[in-house]
mmCIF file of the N, C-alpha and C atoms, coordinates in Angstrom:
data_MODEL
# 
_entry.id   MODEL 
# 
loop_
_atom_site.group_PDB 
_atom_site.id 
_atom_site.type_symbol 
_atom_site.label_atom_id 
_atom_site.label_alt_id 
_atom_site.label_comp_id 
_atom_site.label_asym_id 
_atom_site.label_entity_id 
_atom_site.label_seq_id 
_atom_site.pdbx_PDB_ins_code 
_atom_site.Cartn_x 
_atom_site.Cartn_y 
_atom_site.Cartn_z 
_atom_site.occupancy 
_atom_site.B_iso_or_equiv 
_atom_site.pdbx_formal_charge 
_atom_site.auth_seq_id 
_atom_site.auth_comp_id 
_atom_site.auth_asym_id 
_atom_site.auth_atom_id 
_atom_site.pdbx_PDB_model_num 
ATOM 1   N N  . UNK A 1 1  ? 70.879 61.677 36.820  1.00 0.00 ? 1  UNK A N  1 
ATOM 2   C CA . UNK A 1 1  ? 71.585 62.391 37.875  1.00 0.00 ? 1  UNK A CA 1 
ATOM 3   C C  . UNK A 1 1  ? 72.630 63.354 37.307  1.00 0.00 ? 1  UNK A C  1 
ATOM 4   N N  . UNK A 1 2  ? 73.072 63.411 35.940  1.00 0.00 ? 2  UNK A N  1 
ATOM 5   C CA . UNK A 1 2  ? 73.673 64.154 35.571  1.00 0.00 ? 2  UNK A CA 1 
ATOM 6   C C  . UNK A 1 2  ? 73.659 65.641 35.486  1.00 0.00 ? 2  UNK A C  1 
ATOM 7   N N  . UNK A 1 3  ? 72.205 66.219 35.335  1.00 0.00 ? 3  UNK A N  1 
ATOM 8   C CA . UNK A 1 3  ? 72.152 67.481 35.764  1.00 0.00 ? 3  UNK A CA 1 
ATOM 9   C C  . UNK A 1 3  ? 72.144 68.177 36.726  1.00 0.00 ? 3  UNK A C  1 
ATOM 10  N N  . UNK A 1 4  ? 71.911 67.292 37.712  1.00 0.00 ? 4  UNK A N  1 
ATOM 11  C CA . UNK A 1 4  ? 71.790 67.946 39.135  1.00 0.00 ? 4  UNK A CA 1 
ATOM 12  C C  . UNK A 1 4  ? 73.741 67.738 40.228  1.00 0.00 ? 4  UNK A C  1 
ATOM 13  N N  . UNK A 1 5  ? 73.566 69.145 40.688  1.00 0.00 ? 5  UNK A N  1 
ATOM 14  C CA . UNK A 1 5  ? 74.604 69.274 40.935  1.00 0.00 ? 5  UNK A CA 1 
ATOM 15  C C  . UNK A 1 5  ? 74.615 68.644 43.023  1.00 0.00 ? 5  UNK A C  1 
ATOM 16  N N  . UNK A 1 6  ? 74.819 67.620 43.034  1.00 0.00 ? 6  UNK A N  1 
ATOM 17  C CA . UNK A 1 6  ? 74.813 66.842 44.602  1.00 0.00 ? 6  UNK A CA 1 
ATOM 18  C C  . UNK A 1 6  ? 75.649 67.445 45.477  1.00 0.00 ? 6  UNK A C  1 
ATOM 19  N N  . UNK A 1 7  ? 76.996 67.886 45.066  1.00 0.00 ? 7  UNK A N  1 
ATOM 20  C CA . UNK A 1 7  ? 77.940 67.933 46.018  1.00 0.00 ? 7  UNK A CA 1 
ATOM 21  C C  . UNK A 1 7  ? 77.431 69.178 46.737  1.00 0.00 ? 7  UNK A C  1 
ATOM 22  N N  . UNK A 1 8  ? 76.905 70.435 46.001  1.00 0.00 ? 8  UNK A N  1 
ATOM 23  C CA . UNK A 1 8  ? 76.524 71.741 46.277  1.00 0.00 ? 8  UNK A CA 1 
ATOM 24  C C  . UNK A 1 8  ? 75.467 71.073 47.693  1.00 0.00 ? 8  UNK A C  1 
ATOM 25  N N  . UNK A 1 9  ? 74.157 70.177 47.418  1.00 0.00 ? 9  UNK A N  1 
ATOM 26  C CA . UNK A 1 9  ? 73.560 69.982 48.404  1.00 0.00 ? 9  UNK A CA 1 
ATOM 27  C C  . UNK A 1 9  ? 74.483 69.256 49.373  1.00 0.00 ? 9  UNK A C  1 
ATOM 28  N N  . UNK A 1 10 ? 74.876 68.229 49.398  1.00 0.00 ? 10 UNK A N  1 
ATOM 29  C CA . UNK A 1 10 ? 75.722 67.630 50.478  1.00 0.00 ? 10 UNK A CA 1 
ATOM 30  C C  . UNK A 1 10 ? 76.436 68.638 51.109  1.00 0.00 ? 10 UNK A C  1 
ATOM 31  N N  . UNK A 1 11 ? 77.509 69.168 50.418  1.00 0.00 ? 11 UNK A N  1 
ATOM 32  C CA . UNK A 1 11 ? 78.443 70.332 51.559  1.00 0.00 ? 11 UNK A CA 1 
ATOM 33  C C  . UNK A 1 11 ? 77.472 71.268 52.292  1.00 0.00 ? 11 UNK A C  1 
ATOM 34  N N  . UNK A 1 12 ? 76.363 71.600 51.984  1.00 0.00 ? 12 UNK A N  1 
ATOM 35  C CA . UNK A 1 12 ? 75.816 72.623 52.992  1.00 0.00 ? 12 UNK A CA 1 
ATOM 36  C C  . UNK A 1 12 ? 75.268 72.239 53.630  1.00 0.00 ? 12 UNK A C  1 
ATOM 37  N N  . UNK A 1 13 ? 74.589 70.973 53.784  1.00 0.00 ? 13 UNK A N  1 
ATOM 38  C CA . UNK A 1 13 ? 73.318 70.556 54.890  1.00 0.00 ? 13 UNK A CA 1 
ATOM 39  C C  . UNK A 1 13 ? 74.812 70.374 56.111  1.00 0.00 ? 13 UNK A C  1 
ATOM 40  N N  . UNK A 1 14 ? 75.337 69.418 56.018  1.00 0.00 ? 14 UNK A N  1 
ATOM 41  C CA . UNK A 1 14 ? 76.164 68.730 57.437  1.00 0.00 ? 14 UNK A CA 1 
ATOM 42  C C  . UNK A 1 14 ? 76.549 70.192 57.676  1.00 0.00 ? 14 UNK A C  1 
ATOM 43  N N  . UNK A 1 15 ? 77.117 71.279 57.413  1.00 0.00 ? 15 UNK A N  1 
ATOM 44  C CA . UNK A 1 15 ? 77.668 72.055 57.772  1.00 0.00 ? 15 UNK A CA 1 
ATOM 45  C C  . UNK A 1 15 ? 76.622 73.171 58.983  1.00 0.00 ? 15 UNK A C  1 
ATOM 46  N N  . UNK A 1 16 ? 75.462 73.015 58.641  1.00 0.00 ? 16 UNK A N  1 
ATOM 47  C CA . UNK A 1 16 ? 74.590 73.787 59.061  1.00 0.00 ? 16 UNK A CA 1 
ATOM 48  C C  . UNK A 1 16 ? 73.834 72.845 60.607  1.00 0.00 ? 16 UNK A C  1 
ATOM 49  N N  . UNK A 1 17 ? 74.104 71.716 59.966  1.00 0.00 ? 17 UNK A N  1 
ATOM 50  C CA . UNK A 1 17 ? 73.329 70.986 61.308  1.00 0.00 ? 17 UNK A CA 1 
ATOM 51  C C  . UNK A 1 17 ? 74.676 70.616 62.578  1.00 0.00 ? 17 UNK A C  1 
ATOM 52  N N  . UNK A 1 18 ? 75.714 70.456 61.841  1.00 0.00 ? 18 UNK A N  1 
ATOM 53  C CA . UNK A 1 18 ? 76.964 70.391 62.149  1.00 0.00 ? 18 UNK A CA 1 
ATOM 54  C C  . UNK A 1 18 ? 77.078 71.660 63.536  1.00 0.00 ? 18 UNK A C  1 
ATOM 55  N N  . UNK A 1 19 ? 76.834 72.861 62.860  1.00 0.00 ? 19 UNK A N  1 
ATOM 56  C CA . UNK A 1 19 ? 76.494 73.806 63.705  1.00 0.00 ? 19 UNK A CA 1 
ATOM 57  C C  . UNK A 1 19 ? 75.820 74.198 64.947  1.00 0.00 ? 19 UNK A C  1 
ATOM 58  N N  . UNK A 1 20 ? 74.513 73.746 64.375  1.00 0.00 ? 20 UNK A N  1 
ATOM 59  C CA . UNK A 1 20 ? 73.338 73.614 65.507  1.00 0.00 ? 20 UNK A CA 1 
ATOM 60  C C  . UNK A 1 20 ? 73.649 72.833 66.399  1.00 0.00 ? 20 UNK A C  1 
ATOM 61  N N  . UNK A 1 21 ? 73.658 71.913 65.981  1.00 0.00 ? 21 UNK A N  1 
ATOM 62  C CA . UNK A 1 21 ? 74.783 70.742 67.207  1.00 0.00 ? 21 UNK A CA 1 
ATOM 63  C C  . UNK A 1 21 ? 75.495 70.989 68.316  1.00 0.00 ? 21 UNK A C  1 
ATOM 64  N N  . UNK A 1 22 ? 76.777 71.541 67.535  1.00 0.00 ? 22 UNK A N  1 
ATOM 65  C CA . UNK A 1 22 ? 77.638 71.836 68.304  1.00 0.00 ? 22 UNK A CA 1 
ATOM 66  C C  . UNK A 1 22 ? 77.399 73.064 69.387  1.00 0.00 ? 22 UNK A C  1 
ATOM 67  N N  . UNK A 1 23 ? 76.405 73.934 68.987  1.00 0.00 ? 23 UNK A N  1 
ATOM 68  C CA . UNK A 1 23 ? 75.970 74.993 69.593  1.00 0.00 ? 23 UNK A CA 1 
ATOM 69  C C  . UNK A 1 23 ? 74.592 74.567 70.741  1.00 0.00 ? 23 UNK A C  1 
ATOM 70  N N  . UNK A 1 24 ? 74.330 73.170 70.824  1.00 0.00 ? 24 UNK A N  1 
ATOM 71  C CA . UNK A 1 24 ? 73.238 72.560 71.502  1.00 0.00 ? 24 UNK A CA 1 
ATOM 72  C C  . UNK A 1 24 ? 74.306 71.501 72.436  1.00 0.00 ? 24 UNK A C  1 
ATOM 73  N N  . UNK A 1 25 ? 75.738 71.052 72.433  1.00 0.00 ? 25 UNK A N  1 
ATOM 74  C CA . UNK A 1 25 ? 76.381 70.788 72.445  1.00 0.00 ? 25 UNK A CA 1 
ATOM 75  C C  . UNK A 1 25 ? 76.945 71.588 73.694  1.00 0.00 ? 25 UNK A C  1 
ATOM 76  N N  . UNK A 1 26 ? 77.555 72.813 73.547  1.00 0.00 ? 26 UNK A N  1 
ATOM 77  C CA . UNK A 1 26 ? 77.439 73.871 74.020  1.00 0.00 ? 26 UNK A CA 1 
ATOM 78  C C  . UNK A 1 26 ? 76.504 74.604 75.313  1.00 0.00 ? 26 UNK A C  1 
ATOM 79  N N  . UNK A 1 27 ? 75.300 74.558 75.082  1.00 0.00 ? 27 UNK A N  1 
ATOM 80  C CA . UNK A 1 27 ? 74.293 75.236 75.586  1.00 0.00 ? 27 UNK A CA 1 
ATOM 81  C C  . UNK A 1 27 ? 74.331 73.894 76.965  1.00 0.00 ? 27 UNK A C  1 
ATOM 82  N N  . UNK A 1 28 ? 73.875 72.979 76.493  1.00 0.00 ? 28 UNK A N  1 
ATOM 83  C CA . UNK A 1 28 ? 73.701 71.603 77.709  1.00 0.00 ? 28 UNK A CA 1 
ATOM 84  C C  . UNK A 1 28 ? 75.148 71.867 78.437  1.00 0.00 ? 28 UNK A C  1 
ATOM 85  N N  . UNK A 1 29 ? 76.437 71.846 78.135  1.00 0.00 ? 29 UNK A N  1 
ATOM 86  C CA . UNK A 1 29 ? 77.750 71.725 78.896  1.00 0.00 ? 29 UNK A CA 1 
ATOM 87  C C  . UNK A 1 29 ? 77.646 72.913 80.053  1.00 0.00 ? 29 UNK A C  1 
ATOM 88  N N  . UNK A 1 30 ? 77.476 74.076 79.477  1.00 0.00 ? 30 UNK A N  1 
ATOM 89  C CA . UNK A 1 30 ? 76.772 75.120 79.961  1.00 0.00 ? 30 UNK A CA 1 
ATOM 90  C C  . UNK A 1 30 ? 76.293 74.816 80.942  1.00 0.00 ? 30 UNK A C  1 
ATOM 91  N N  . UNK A 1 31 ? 74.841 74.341 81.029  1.00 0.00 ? 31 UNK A N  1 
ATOM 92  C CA . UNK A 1 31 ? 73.777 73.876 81.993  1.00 0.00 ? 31 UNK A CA 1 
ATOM 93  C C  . UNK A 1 31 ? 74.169 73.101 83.095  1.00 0.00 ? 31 UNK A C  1 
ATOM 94  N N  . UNK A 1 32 ? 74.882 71.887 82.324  1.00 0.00 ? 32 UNK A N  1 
ATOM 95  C CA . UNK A 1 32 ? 75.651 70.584 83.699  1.00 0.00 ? 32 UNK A CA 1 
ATOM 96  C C  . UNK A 1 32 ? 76.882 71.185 84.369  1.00 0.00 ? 32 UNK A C  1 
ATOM 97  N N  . UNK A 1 33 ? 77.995 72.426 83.974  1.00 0.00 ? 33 UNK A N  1 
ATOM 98  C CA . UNK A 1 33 ? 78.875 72.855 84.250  1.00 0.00 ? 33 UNK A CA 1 
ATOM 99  C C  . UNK A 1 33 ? 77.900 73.856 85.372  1.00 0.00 ? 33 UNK A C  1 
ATOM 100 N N  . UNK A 1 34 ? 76.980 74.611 85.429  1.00 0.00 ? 34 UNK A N  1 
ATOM 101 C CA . UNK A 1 34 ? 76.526 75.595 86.298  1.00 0.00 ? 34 UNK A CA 1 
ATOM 102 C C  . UNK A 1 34 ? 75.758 74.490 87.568  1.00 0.00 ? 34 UNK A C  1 
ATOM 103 N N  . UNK A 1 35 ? 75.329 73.552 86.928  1.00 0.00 ? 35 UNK A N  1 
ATOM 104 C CA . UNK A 1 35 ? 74.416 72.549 88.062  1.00 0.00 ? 35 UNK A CA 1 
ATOM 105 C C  . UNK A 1 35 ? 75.853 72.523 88.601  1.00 0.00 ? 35 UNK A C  1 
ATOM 106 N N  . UNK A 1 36 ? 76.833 71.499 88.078  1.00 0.00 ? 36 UNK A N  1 
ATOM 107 C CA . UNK A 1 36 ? 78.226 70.757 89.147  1.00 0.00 ? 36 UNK A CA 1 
ATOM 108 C C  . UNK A 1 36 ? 78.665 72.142 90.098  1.00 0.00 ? 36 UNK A C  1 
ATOM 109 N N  . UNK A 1 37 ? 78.822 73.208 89.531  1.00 0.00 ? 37 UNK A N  1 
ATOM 110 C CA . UNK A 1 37 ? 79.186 74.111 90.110  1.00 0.00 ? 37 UNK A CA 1 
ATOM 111 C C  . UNK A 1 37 ? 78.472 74.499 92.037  1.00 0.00 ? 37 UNK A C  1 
ATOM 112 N N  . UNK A 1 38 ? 76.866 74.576 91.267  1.00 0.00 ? 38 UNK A N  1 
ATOM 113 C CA . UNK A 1 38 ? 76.046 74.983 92.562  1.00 0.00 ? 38 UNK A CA 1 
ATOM 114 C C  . UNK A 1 38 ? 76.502 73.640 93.337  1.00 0.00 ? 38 UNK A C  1 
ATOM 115 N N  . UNK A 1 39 ? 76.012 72.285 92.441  1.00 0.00 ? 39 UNK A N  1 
ATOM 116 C CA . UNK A 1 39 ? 76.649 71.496 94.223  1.00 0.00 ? 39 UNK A CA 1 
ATOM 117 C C  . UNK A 1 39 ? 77.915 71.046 94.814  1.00 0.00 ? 39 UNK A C  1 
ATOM 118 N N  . UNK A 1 40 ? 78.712 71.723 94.246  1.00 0.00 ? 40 UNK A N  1 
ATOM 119 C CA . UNK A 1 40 ? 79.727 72.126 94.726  1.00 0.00 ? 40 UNK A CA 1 
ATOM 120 C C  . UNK A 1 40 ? 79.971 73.252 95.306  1.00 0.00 ? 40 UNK A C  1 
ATOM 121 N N  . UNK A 1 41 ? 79.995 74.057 95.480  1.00 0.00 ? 41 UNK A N  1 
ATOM 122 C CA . UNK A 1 41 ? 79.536 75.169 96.686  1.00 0.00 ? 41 UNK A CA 1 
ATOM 123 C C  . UNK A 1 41 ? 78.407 74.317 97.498  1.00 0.00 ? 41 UNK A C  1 
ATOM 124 N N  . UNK A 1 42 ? 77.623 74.084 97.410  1.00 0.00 ? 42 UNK A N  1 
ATOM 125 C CA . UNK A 1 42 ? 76.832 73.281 98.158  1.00 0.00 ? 42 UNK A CA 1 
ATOM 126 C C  . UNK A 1 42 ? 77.674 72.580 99.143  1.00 0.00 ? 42 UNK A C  1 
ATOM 127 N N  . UNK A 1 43 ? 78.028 71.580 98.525  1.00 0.00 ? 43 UNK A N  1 
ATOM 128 C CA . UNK A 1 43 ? 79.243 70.217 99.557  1.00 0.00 ? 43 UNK A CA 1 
ATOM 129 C C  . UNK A 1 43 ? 80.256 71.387 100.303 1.00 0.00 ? 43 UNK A C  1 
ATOM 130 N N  . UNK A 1 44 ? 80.762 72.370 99.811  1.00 0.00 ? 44 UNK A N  1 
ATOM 131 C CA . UNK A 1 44 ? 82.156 73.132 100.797 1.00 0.00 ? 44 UNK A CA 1 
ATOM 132 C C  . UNK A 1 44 ? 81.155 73.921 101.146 1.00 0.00 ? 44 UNK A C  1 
ATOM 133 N N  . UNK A 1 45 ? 80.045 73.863 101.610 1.00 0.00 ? 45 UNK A N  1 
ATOM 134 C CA . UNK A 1 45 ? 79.056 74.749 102.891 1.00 0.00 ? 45 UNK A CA 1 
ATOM 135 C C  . UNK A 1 45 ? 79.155 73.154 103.719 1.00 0.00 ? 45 UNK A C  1 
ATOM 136 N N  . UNK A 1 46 ? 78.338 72.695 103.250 1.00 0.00 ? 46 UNK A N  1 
ATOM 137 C CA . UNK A 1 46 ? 78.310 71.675 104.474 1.00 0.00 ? 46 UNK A CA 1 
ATOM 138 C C  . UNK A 1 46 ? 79.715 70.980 104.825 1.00 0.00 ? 46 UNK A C  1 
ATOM 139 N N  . UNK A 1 47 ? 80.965 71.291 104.245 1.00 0.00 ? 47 UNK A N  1 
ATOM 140 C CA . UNK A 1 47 ? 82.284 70.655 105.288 1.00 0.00 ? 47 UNK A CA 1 
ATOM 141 C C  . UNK A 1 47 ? 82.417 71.653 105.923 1.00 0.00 ? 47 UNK A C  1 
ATOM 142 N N  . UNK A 1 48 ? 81.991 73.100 105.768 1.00 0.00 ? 48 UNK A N  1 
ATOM 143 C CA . UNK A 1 48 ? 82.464 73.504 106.225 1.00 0.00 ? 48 UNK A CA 1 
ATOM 144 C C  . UNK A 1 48 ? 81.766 73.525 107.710 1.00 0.00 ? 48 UNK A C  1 
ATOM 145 N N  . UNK A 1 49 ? 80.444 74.041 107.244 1.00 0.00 ? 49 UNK A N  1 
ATOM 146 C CA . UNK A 1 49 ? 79.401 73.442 108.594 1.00 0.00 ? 49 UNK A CA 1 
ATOM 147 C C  . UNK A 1 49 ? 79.411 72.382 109.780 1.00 0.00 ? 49 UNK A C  1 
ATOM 148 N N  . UNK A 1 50 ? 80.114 71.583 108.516 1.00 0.00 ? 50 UNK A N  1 
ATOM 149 C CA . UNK A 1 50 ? 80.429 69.750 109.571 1.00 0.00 ? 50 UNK A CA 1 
ATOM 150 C C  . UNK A 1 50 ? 82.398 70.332 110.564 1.00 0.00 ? 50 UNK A C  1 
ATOM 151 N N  . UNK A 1 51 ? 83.261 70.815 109.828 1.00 0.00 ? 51 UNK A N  1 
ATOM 152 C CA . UNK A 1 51 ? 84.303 71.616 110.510 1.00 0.00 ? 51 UNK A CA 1 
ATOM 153 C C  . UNK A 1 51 ? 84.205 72.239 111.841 1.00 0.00 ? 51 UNK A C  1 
ATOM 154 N N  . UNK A 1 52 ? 83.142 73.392 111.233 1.00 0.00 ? 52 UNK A N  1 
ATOM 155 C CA . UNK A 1 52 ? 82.798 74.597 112.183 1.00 0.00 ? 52 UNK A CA 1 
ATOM 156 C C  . UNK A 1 52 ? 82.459 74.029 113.882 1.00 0.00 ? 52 UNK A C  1 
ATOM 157 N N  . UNK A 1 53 ? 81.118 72.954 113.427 1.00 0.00 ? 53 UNK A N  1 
ATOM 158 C CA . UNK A 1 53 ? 80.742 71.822 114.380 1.00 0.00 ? 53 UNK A CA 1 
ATOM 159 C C  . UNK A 1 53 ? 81.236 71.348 115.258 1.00 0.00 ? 53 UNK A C  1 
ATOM 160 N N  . UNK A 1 54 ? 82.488 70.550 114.413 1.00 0.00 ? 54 UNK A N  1 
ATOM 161 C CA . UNK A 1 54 ? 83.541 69.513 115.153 1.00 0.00 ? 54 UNK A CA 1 
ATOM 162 C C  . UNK A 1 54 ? 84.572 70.425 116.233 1.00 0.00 ? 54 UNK A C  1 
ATOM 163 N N  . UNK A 1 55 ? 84.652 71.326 115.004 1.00 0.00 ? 55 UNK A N  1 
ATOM 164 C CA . UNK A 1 55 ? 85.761 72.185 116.319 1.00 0.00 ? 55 UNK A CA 1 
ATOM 165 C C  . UNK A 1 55 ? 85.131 72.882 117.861 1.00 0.00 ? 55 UNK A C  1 
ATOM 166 N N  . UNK A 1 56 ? 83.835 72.943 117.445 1.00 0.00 ? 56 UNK A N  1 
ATOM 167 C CA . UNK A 1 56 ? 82.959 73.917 118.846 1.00 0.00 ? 56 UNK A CA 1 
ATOM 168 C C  . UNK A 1 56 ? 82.884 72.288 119.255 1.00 0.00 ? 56 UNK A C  1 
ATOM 169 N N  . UNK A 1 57 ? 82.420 71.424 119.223 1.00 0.00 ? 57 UNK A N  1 
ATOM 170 C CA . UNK A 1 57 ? 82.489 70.315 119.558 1.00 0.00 ? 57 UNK A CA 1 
ATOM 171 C C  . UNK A 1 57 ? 83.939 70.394 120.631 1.00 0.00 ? 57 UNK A C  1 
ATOM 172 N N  . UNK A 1 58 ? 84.581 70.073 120.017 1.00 0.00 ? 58 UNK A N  1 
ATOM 173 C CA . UNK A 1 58 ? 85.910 70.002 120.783 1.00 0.00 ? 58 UNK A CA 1 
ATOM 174 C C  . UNK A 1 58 ? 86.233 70.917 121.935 1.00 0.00 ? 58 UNK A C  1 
ATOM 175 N N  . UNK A 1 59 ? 85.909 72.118 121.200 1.00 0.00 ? 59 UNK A N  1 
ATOM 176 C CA . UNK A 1 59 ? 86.353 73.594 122.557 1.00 0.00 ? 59 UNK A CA 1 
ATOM 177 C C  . UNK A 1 59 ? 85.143 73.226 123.235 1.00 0.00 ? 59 UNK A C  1 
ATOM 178 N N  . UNK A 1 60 ? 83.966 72.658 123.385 1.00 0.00 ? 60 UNK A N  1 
ATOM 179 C CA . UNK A 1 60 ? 83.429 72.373 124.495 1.00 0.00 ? 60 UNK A CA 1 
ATOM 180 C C  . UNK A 1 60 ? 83.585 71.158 125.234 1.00 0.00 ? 60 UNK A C  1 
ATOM 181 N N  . UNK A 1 61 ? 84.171 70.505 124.720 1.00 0.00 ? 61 UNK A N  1 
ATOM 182 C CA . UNK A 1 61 ? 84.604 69.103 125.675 1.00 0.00 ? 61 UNK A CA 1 
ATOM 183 C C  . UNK A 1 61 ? 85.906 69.847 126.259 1.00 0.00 ? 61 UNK A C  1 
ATOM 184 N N  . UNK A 1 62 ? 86.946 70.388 125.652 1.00 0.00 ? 62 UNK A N  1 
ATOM 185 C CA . UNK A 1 62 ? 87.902 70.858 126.526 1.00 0.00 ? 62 UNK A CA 1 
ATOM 186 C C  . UNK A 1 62 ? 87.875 71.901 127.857 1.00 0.00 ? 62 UNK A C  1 
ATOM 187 N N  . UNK A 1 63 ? 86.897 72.896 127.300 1.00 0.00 ? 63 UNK A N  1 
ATOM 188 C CA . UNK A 1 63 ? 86.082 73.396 128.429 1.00 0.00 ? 63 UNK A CA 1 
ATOM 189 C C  . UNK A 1 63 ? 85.751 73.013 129.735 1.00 0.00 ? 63 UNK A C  1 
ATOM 190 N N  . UNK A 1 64 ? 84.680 71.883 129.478 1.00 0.00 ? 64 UNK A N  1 
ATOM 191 C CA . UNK A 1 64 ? 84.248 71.078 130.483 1.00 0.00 ? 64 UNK A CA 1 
ATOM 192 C C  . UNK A 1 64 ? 85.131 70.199 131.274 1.00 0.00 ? 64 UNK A C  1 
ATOM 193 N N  . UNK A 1 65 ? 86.120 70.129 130.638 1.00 0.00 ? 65 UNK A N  1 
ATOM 194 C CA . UNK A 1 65 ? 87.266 69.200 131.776 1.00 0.00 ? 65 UNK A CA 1 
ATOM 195 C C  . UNK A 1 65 ? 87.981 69.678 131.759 1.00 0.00 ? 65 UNK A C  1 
# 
């Protein structure tokens, strides 16, 4: 083992996969951050829908009596 120089291979592999990683790491957070997003706009359509509802709800019971 004396001629071969190890540390040269060790420091570059982790550094490179280290990378990819973190950049796959990245890409997925990405993905679940844009999904949470849509159903969230999603849920504040439907309170708002379920709101909109309740209140015509109401101005028509007050209406009627």
């Amino acid at each position: 083992m004396k001629g071969i120089n190890t540390s040269c291979l060790i420091d570059n592999l982790p550094r490179r996969s280290t990378v990819a990683t973190i950049s796959q790491i990245e890409t997925r957070y990405q993905i679940v951050t844009q999904y949470f997003a849509r159903w969230e706009s999603y849920l504040d359509q439907l309170a708002y829908i379920s709101y909109t509802s309740q209140a015509l709800t109401t101005t028509t019971i007050l209406i009627r009596s």
